[in-house]
C-alpha positions in Angstrom: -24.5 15.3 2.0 -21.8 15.7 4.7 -18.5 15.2 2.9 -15.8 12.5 5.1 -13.2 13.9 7.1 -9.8 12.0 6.6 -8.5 11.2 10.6 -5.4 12.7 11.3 -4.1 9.1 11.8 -4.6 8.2 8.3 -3.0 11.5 7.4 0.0 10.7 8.9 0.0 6.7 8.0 -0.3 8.0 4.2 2.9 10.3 4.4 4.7 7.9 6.3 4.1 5.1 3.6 4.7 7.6 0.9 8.1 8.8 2.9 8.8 5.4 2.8 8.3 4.7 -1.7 10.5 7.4 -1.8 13.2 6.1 0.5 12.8 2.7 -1.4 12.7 4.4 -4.9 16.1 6.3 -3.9 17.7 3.1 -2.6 17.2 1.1 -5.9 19.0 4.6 -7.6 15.4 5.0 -10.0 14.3 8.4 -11.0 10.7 9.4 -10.6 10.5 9.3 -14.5 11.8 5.5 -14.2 9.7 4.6 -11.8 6.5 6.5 -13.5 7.0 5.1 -16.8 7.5 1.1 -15.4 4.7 1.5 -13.1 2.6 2.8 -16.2 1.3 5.8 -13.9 1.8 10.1 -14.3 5.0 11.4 -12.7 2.5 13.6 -11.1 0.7 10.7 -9.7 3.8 9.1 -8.3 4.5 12.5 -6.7 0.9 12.4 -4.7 2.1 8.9 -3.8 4.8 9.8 -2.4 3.9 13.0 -0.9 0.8 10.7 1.0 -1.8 12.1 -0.4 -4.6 10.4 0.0 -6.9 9.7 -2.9 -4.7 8.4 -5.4 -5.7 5.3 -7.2 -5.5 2.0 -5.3 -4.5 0.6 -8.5 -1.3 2.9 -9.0 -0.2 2.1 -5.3 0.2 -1.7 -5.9 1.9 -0.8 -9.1 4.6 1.3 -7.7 4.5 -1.5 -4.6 5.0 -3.8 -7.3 7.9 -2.1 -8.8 10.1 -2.2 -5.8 8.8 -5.6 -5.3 6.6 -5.3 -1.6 4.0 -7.0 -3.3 4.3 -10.1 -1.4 5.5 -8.3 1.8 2.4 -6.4 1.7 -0.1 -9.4 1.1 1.9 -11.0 4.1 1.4 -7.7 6.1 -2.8 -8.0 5.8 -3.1 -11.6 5.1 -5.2 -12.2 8.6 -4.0 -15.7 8.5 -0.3 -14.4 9.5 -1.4 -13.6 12.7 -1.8 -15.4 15.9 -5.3 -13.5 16.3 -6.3 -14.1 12.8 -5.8 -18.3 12.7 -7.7 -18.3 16.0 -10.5 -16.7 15.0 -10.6 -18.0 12.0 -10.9 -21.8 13.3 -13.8 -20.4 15.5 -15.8 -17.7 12.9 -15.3 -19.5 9.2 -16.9 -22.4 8.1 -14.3 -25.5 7.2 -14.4 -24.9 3.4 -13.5 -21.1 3.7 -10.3 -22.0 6.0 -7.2 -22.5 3.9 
C-alpha cells in the first residue's frame, strides 16, 4: 500500500494556520503551558500545532481554536451556507427538509 503524499499546498496552509495560533496565543499574553493545560492537550502537541504539522488530532485543533475563541469564526468560515455559491446550490441540489 502506497502511503499519501501531503500537497505542498496543504503544507504551507498548515504552517500558515499554525503561524497564525501562535500570533493569536501571543496577542492574548498566554504561555504555551497556559494555553496546553486549558485546552487539556501536551505542550508538545500544541507545539506541532503551531509549528503546522500536519497529523495532529482534529480534536486538539478545535480545542486550542476554542481557547482563543475562533470557534464560531471558523464554523462561519466552512458553513457553505455563508456563501453566495453555497445558498444557490443548495436551493437547486438539497431537498426542502435538508435546507435551513
Amino acid at each position: 500500500m502506497s502511503q499519501k503524499r501531503t500537497s505542498p499546498k496543504t503544507q504551507r496552509t498548515a504552517k500558515e494556520i499554525g503561524q497564525h495560533l501562535l500570533t493569536w496565543r501571543k496577542l492574548l499574553g498566554l504561555t504555551a503551558e497556559q494555553v496546553a493545560e486549558r485546552a487539556r492537550i501536551s505542550r508538545n502537541t500544541l507545539r506541532k500545532i503551531e509549528h503546522g504539522e500536519l497529523g495532529v488530532g482534529f480534536e486538539a485543533f478545535l480545542d486550542v481554536a476554542r481557547l482563543f475563541g475562533l470557534s464560531d469564526v471558523l464554523n462561519t468560515a466552512f458553513d457553505p451556507y455563508e456563501t453566495d455559491f453555497g445558498r444557490a446550490g443548495a436551493d437547486q441540489i438539497l431537498p426542502e427538509h435538508v435546507r435551513r
